[in-house]
C-alpha positions as CSV (number, residue, x, y, z in Angstrom):
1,X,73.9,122.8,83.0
2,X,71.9,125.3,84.1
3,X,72.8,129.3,83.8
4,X,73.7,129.8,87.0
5,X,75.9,126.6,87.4
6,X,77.5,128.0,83.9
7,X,78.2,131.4,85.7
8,X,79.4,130.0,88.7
9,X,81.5,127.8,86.3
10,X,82.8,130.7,85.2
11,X,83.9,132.4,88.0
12,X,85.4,129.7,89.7
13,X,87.2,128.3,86.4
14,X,86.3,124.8,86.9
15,X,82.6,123.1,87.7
16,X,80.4,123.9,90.6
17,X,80.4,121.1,92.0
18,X,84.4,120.4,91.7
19,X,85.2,123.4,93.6
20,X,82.1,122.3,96.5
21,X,83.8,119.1,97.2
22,X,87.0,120.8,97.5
23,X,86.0,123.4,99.6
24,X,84.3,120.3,101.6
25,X,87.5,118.7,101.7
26,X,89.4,121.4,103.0
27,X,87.2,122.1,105.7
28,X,87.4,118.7,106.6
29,X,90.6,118.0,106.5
30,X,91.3,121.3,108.7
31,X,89.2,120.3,111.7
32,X,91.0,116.7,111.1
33,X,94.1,118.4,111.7
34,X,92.6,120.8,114.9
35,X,91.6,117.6,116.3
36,X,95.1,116.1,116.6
37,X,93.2,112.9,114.2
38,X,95.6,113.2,111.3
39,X,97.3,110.3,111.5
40,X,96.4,107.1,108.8
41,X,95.3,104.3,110.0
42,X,97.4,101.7,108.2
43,X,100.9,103.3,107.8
44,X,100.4,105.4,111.6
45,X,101.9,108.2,110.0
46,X,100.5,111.9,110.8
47,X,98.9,112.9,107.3
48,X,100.8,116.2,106.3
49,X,98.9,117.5,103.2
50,X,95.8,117.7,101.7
51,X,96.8,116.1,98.6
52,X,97.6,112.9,101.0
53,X,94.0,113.6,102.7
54,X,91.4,110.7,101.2
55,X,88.1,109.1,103.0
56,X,88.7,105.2,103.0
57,X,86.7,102.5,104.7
58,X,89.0,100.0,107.1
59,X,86.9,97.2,105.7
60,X,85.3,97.3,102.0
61,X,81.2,98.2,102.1
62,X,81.1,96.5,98.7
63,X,81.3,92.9,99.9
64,X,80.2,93.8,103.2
65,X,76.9,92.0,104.3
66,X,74.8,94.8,104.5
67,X,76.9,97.7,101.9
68,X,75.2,101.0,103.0
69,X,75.4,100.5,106.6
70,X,78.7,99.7,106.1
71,X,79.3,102.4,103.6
72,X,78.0,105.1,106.3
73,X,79.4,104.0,109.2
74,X,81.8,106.3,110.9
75,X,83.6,103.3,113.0
């Protein structure tokens, strides 16, 4: 790790890159929520908390034909 991932570390109390992807996922799930598209797509229920919040794929990119189109694609 390099010294200034150690002091960032340190400030934030957990790894750099922990705290980045949940900053990420805050301000994602945020603007979800401003755009009125909280709601699951299997259940059909609005998605009330961040802890609930999670990036899925309707169909799985592993067995998918071609798996980083399918991975990537926003559909």
């Amino acid at each position: 790790m390099s010294t200034s991932n150690e002091q960032k570390a340190k400030l934030l109390g957990m790894p750099f890159g922990t705290a980045n992807s949940r900053l990420r996922k805050m301000l994602l799930f945020r603007s979800i929520k401003q755009l009125n598209e909280d709601i699951c797509y299997r259940c059909g229920k609005r998605i009330e908390t961040i802890e609930d919040f999670t990036i899925e794929h309707h169909d799985s990119w592993m067995s998918a034909e071609d798996p980083v189109a399918s991975f990537f694609d926003l559909s």
